[in-house]
Wavefront OBJ file of the C-alpha trace (Angstrom):
o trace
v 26.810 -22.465 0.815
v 24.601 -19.208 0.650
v 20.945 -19.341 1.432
v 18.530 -16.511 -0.153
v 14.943 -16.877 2.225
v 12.610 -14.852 -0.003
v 9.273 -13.519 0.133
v 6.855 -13.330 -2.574
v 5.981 -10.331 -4.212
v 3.110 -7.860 -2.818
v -0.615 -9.233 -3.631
v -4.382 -7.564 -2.858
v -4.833 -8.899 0.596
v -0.991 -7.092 1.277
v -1.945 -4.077 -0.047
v -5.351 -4.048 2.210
v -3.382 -5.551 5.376
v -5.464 -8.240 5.381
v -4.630 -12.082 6.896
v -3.996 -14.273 4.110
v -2.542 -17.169 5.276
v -3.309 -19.892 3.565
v -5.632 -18.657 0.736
v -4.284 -19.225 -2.806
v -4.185 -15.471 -3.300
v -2.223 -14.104 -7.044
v -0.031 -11.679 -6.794
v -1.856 -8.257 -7.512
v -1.014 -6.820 -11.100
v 0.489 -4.010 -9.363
v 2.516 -6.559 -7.442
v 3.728 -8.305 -10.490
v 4.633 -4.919 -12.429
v 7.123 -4.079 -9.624
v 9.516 -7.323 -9.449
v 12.382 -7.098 -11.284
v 14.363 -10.169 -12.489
v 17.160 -10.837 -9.909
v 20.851 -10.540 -10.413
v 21.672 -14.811 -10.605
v 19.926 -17.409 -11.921
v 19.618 -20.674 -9.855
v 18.846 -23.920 -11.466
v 16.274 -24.802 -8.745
v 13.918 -23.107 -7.110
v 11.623 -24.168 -3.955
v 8.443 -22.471 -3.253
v 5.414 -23.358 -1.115
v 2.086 -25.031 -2.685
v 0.514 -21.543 -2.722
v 0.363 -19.751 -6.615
v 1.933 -16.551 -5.007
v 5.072 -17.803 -4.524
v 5.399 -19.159 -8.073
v 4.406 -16.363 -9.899
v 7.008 -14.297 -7.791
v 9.750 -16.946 -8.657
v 8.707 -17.041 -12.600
v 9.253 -13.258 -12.572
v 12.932 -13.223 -10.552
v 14.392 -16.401 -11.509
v 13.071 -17.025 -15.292
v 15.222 -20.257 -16.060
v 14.757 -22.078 -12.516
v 12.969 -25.610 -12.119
v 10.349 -24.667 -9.087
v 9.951 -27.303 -6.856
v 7.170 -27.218 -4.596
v 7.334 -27.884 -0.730
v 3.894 -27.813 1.167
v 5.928 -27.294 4.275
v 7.061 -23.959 3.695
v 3.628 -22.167 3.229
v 2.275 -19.855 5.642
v 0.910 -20.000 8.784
v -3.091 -20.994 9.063
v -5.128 -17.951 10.971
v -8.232 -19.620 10.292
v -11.160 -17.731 10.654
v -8.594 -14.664 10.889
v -8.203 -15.327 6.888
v -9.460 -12.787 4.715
v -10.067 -9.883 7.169
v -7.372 -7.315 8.354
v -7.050 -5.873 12.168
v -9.638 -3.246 11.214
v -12.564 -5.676 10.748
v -11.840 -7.323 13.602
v -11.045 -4.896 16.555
v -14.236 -5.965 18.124
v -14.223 -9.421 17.525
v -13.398 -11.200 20.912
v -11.724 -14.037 19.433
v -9.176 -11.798 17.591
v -8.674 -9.062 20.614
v -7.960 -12.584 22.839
v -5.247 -13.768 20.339
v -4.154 -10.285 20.155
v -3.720 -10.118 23.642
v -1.723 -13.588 24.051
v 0.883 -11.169 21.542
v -0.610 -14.106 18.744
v 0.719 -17.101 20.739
v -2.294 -18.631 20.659
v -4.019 -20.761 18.093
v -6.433 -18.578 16.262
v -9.991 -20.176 15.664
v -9.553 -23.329 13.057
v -6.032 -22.420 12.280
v -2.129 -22.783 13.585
v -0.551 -22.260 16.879
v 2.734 -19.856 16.212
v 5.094 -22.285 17.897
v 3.607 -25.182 15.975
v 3.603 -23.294 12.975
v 7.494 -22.490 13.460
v 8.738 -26.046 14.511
v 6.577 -26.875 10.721
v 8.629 -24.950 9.141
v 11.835 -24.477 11.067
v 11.750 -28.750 10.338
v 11.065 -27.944 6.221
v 13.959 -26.006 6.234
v 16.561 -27.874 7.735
v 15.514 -30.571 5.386
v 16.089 -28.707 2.205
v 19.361 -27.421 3.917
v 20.514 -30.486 4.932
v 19.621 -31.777 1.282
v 21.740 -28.791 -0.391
v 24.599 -29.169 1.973
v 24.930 -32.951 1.242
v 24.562 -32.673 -2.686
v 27.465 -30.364 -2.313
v 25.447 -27.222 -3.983
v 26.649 -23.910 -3.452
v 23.244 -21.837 -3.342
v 20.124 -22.717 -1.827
v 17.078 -20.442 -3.161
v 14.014 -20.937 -1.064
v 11.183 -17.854 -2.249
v 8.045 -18.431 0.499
v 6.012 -16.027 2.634
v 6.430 -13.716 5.300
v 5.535 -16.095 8.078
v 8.565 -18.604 6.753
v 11.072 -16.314 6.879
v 10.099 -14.890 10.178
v 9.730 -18.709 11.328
v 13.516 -19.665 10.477
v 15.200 -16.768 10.770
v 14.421 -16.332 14.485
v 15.453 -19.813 15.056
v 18.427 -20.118 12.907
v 20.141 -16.839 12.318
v 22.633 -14.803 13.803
v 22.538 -12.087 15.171
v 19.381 -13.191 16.980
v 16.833 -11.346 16.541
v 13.109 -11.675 17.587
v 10.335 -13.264 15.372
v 8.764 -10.006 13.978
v 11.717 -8.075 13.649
v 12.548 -10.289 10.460
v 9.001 -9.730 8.855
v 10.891 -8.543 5.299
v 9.653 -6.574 2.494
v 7.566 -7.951 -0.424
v 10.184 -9.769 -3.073
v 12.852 -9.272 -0.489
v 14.631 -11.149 2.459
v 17.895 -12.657 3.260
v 20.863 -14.094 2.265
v 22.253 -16.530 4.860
v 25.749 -18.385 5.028
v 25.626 -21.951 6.198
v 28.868 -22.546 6.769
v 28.556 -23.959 10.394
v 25.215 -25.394 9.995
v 26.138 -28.829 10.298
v 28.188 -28.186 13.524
v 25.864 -25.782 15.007
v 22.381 -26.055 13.150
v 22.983 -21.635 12.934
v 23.346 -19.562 9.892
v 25.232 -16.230 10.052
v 23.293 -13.610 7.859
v 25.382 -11.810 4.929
v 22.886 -9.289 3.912
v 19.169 -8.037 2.621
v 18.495 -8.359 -0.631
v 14.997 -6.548 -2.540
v 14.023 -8.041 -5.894
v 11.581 -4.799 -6.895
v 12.163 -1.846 -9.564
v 12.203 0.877 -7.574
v 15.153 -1.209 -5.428
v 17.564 -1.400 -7.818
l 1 2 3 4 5 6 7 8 9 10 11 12 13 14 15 16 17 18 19 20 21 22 23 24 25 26 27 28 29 30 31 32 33 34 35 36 37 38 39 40 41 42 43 44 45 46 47 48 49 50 51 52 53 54 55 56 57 58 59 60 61 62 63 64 65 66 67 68 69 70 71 72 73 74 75 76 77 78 79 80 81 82 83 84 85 86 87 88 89 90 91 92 93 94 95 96 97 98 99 100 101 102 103 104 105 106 107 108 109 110 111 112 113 114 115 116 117 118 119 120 121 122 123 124 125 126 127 128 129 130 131 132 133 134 135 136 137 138 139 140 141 142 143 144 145 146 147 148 149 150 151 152 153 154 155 156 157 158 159 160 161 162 163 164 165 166 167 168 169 170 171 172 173 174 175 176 177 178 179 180 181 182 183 184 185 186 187 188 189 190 191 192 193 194 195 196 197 198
């Protein structure tokens, strides 16, 4: 079975580097204008609770049944939310996390390891699920954060957490064929779902 780990296309708070999290943000319009419709068309789809990720999968994947998993949406920065690394340089709280290399829970929001094991545990679910209805392709389109989250813990090559921080509308496609004996999935390649990609 092949797994494609998306991420959804670029909104406002991308474009300004700002922390969105877990705010319902749209996709920008100049987001939307640059996905392209992808190259298959999988039955199902499963994207996180949060609009961005459906409007991405609408665009790529016309004909797909989304299916929403709360699980898979992004990490909470709490107060961190809305703001990018500019507004905050002199905010103690943020230059503390920053300094514990974002370890740390941020203020009102999500440890990174407990935000990983949340989704690293979401995932092997809907894997396990795919593998045991016999399905061939697995299409999971969520955020950076839950591709960064599984891919460090799942893929080979290993790699470290930020290092698979993809683009907008692009990310992975995974083989699963030892995932049962091993719980590890061997990457196949990138894949980028924008105009300017293809």
């Amino acid at each position: 079975m092949l797994i494609y780990l998306l991420r959804h296309g670029q909104t406002e708070y991308n474009a300004q580097k700002r922390y969105q999290g877990q705010r319902d943000i749209p996709l920008s319009s100049a987001g939307a204008a640059q996905l392209c419709r992808a190259d298959f068309d999988p039955d199902v789809v499963y994207v996180s609770t949060l609009q961005r990720t459906s409007q991405t999968a609408h665009i790529l994947f016309p004909t797909a049944k989304l299916v929403q998993v709360d699980g898979l949406k992004e990490m909470c920065f709490g107060s961190f939310e809305g703001r990018n690394f500019i507004e905050m340089e002199k905010d103690p709280e943020y230059q503390a996390w920053v300094q514990a290399n974002c370890e740390s829970s941020c203020p009102d929001g999500e440890r990174k390891a407990d935000f990983s094991d949340r989704i690293c545990r979401t995932f092997a679910q809907l894997v396990d699920k795919a593998l045991a209805a016999g399905e061939q392709r697995l299409v999971i389109l969520a955020h950076g954060g839950t591709q960064m989250a599984a891919m460090e813990r799942f893929a080979l090559p290993r790699r470290d957490y930020y290092d698979w921080c993809g683009p907008n509308a692009g990310g992975y496609v995974l083989d699963a064929k030892d995932w049962t004996e091993k719980r590890v999935l061997y990457l196949v390649k990138t894949v980028q779902y924008t105009k300017e990609a293809q």
